[in-house]
C-alpha positions in Angstrom: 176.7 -14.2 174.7 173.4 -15.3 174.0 171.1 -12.8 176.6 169.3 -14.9 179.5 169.0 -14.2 182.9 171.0 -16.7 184.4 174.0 -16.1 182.4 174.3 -12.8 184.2 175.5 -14.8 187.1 178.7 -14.7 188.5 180.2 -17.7 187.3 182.8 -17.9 189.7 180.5 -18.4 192.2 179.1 -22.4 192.9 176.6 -20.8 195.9 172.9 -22.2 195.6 170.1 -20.2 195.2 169.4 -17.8 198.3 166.2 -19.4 199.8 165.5 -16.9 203.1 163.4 -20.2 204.6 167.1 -22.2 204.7 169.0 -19.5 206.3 168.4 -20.8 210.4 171.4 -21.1 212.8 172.2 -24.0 214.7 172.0 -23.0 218.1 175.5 -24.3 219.2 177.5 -24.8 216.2 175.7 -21.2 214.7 176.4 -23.0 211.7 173.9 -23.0 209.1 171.0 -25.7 209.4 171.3 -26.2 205.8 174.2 -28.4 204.6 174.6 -26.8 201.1 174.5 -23.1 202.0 177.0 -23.9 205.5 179.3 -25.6 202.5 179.1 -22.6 200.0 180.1 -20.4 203.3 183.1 -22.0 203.8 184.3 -21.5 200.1 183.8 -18.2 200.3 185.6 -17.9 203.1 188.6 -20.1 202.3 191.1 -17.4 201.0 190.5 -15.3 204.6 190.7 -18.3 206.6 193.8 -19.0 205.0 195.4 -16.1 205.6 193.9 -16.5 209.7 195.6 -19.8 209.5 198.8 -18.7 208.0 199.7 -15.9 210.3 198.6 -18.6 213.2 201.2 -21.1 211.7 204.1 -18.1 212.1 203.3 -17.1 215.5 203.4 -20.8 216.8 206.2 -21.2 215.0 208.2 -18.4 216.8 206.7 -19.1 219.8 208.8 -22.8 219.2 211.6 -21.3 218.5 211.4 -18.5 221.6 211.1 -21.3 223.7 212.5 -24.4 222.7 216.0 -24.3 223.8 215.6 -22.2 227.4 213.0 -24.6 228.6 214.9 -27.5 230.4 218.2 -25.6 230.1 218.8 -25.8 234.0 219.2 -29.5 233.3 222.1 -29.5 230.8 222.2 -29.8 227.7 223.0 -33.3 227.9 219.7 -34.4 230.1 216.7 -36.8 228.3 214.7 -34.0 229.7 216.5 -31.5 227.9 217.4 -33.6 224.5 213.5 -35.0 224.6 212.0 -31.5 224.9 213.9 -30.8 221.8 212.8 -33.6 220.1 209.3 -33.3 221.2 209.0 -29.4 219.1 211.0 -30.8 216.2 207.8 -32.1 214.7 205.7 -29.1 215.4 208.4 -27.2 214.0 208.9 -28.8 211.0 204.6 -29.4 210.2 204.4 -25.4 211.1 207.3 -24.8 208.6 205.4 -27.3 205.8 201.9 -26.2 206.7 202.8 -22.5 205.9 202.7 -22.5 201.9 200.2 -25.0 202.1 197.5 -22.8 203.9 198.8 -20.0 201.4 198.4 -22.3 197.9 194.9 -23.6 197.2 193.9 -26.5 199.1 190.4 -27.8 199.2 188.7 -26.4 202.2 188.2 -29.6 203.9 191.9 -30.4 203.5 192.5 -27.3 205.1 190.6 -27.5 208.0 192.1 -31.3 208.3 195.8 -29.7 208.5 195.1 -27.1 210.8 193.1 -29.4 213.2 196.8 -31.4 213.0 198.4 -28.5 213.7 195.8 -27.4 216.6 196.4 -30.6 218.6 200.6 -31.1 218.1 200.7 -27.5 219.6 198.4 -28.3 222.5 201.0 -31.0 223.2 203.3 -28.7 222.9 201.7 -26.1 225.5 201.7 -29.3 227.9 205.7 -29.3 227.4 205.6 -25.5 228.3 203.4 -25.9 231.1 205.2 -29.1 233.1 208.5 -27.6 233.8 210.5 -30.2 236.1 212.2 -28.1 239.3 215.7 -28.0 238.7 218.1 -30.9 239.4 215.5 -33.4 239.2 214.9 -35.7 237.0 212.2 -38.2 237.8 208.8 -38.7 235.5 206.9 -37.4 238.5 208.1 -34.1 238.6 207.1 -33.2 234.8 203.6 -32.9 236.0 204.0 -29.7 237.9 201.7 -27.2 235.9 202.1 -23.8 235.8 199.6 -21.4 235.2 200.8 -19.7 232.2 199.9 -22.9 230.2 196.6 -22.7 230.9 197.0 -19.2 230.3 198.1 -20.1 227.1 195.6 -22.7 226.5 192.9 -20.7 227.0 193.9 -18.1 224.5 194.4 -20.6 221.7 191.1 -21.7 222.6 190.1 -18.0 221.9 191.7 -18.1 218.6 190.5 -21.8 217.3 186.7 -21.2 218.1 186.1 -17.4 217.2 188.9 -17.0 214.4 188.2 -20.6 212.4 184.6 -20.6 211.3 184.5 -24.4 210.3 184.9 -27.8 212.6 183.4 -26.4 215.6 182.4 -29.1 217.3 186.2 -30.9 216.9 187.9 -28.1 218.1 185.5 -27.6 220.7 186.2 -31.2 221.6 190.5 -30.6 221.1 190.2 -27.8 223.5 188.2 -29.4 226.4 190.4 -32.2 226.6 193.1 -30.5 226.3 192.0 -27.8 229.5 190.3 -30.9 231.3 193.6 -33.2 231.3 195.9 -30.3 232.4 193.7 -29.5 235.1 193.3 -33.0 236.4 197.1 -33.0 235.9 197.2 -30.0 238.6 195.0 -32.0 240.6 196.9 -35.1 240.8 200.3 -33.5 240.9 203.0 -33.7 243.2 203.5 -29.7 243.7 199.2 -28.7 243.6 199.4 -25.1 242.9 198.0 -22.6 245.3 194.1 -21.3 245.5 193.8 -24.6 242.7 190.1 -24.4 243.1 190.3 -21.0 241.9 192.5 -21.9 239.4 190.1 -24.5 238.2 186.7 -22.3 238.6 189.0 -19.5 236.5 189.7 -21.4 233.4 186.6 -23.0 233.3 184.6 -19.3 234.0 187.0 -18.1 230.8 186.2 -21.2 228.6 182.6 -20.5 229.1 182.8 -17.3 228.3 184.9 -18.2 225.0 182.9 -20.5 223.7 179.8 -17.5 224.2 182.1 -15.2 222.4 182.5 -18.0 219.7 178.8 -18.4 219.2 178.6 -14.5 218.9 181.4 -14.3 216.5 180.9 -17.5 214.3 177.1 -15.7 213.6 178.2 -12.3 212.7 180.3 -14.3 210.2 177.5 -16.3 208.6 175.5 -12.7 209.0 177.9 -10.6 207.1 177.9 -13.5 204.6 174.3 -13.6 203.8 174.3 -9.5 203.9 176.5 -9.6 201.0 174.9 -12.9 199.1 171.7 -10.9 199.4 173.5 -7.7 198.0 175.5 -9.8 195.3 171.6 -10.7 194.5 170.0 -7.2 194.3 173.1 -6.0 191.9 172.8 -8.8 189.9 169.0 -8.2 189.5 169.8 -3.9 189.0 172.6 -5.1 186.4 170.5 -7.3 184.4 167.2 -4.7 184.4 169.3 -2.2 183.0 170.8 -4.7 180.6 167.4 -6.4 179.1 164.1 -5.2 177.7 161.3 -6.2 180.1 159.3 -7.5 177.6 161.1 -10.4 175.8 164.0 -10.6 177.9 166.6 -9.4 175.2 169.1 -7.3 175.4 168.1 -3.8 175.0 169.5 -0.9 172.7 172.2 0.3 175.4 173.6 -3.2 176.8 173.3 -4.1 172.5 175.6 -1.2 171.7 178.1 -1.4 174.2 178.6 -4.7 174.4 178.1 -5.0 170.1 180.7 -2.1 170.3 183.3 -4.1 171.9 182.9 -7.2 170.2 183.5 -5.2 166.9 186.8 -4.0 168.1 188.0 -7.4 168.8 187.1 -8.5 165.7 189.0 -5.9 163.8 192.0 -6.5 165.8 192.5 -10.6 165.7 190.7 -10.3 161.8 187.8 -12.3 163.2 184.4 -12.5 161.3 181.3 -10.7 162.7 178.0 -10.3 161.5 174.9 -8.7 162.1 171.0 -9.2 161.5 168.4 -6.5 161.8 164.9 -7.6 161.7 161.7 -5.8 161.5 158.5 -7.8 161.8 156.3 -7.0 158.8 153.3 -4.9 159.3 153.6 -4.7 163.1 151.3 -2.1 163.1 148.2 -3.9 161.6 148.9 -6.5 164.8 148.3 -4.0 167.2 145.2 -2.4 165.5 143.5 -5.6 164.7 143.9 -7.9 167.6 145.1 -4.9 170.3 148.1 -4.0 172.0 148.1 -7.1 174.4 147.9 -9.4 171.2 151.5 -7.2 170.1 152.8 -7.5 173.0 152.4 -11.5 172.8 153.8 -11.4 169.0 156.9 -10.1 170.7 157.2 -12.0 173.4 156.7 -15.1 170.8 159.4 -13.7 168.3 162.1 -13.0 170.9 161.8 -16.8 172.1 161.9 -17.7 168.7 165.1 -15.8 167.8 167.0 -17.6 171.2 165.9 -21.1 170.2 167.6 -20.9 167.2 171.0 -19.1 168.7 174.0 -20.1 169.9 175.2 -19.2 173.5 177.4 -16.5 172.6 175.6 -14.5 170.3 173.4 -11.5 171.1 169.6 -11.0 170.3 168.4 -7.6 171.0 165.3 -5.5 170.7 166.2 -2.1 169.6 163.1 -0.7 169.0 159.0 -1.5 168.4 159.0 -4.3 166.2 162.8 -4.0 165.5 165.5 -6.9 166.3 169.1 -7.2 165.5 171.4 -10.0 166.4 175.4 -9.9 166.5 176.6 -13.0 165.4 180.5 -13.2 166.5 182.6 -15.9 164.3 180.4 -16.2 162.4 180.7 -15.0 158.4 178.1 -13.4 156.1 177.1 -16.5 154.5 176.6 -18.5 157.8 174.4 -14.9 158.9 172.6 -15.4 156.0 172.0 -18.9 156.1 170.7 -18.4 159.8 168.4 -15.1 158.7 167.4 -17.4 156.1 166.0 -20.0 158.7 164.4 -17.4 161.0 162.5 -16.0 158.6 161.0 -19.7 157.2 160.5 -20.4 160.8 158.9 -17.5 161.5 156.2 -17.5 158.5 155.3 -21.2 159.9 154.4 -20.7 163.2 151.8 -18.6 164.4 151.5 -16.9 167.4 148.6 -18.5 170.4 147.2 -15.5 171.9 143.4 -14.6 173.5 142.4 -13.3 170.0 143.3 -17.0 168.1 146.5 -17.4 166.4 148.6 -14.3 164.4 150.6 -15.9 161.4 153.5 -12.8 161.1 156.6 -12.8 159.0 159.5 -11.0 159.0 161.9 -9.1 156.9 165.5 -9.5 157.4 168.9 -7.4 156.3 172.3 -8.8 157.1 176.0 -7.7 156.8 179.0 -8.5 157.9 182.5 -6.6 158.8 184.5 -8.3 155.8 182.1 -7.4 153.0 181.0 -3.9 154.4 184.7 -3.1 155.3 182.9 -0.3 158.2 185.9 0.7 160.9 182.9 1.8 163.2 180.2 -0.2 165.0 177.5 2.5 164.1 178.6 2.4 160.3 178.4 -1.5 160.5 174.9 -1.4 161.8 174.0 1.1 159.6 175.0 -1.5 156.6 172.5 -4.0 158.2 169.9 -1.6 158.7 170.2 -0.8 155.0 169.7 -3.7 154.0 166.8 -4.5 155.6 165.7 -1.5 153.8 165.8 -2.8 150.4 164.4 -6.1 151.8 161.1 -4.2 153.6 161.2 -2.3 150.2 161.4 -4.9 147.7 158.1 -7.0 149.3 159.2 -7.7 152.7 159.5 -11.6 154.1 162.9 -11.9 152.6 166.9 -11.8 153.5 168.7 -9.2 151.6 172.8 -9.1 152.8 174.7 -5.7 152.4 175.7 -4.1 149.6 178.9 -5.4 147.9 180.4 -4.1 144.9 176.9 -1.7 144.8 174.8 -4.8 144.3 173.0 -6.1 147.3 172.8 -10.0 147.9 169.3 -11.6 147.8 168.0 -9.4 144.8 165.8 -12.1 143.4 162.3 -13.1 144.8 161.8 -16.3 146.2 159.1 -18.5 145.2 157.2 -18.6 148.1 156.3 -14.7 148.1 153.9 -15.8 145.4 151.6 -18.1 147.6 148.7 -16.7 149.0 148.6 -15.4 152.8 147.3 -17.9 155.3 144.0 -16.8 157.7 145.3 -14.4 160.3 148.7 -13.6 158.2 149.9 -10.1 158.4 151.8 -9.6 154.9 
């Protein structure tokens, strides 16, 4: 819970970094010119492609079932052409029936895209059954290449589907989908029964595939549109969110984002009997900073003090700047003695290092009052801040630069001076 910018990140989300200058369109493909961002919009879209490739699974699978068995009927039962026409939609039955739960589980996006592509080209095959339907009482290998127009029919709307539906493998379904239209009409061509007006036929599909593959181009950029519409959105409320969440100034939480996220890990800890602490801070004679060496001076004594405080804190807790020169950190699972132990730290750390700003270096120090929600026994947040913000009270008023822990059993830990409170201050020191 430690307060930085990037943790505010959705961490569900492995996306690079929005840079406008990578967001081009290949002018084909309308796939993204950059590898990385083209990869991170196909994870995104995964779970709706899934579903896309799901319902397409069901469909093909009724249309195998529809027309499996009335097909070659008029030959009997009995016929190879019959028995192999069977045989031939067994395997697309049985991958449509296995690839089902697998396009609705969780399968890695290129895995995906592999079984569909499988899928893609045994139902092609399968269209070329429905479209070379021998005439009736005749059996010979020559007659299954009479092509009806309904398969291309067919053809071309799977086509529709593949390349405006499926945002990824462009270029191998385009590939599928051309062979697949290019062999049936050659098979027309070379046929024993050429259908009628075949050059229309021919200048027909090929008009429609032209005008898919247009429509695909269209479609597969309004997808990769939308996406970077709501990237950039994700972005700008990410950015709103963590404003309203952190002081400008030394990137710390503020008061508001300290309270109500403070106030929520204090109920947590009171229900699982977890320790919690809490350090307020005040840095000693602020004041005289911002009179002697100017506001801009303060403002770098802040800045200086906030890094401070996060180099010495661990990812989860909570540094906050709740007021002027005020601080407080929320330490969760951590005890008073570990609290004090680490206000005992900050404040040696702080004495030793001055501050570089355009006026020479500041030497500040800090006073510090800590407490924690098994000695103060508070069932409130406020009450539990309070506790800290008392004792840092009787620290400020017993000398300042010094640790002074809540009150238990009306005596308040740290009562005695330490020894170095008796050395002189340094050039530049604020006591």
């Amino acid at each position: 819970m430690n307060f930085n910018p990037e943790n505010s990140q959705d961490s569900s989300s492995h996306a690079p970094p929005l840079d406008e200058s990578d967001t081009a369109l290949r002018p084909f493909t309308a796939g993204f010119c950059d590898s990385a961002l083209e990869t991170a919009f196909q994870e995104a879209q995964q779970h709706q492609v899934q579903r896309i490739m799901a319902g397409f699974a069901v469909v093909g699978l009724l249309g195998v079932l529809l027309s499996g068995y009335g097909t070659y009927l008029h030959f009997g039962t009995s016929s190879w052409i019959f028995q192999g026409g069977l045989w031939l939609r067994l395997p697309l039955a049985v991958l449509t029936v296995a690839a089902i739960p697998v396009f609705l589980s969780q399968p890695n996006w290129m895995q995906l895209y592999a079984l569909h592509t499988l899928l893609l080209v045994w139902g092609c095959i399968t269209i070329a059954l429905r479209m070379t339907i021998p005439y009736e009482g005749d059996e010979t290998l020559l007659s299954l290449f009479n092509v009806s127009r309904d398969g291309v029919l067919l053809l071309l709307i799977l086509s529709l589907y593949t390349m405006t539906l499926i945002p990824g493998w462009f270029i191998t379904n385009v590939v599928i989908m051309t062979m697949m239209l290019t062999g049936f009409l050659l098979l027309a061509k070379v046929g024993p029964t050429e259908p009628d007006n075949l050059s229309r036929l021919v200048l027909v599909s090929i008009s429609a595939f032209a005008f898919i593959l247009a429509t695909a181009n269209a479609v597969r950029r309004l997808w990769r549109h939308t996406y970077l519409a709501h990237r950039r959105l994700h972005t700008a409320n990410q950015k709103l969110e963590h404003l309203a969440q952190t002081d400008e100034l030394t990137g710390c939480a503020n008061r508001r984002y300290f309270f109500s996220r403070g106030g929520l890990e204090f109920e947590k800890a009171l229900r699982y009997n977890w320790p919690l602490s809490v350090i307020a801070i005040d840095i000693d004679h602020f004041k005289t900073v911002n009179d002697q060496y100017g506001h801009a001076s303060g403002d770098r004594v802040l800045e200086a003090f906030a890094a401070l405080l996060r180099r010495n804190l661990r990812e989860i807790d909570l540094p906050a700047r709740i007021g002027g020169e005020e601080f407080v950190i929320l330490l969760p699972g951590t005890d008073g003695a570990g609290a004090h132990l680490l206000a005992e730290r900050l404040r040696r750390e702080t004495e030793i290092s001055p501050v570089t700003t355009d006026k020479g270096p500041i030497s500040i120090k800090a006073s510090f009052g800590v407490a924690d929600i098994a000695s103060t026994g508070n069932t409130d947040f406020d009450g539990f801040i309070s506790a800290a913000d008392t004792a840092l009270y009787q620290a400020k008023k017993r000398g300042r630069n010094r640790v002074v822990g809540a009150m238990t059993g009306g005596v308040y830990k740290g009562e005695q001076q330490d020894e170095h409170e008796s050395g002189q201050a340094g050039p530049g020191s604020m006591a």
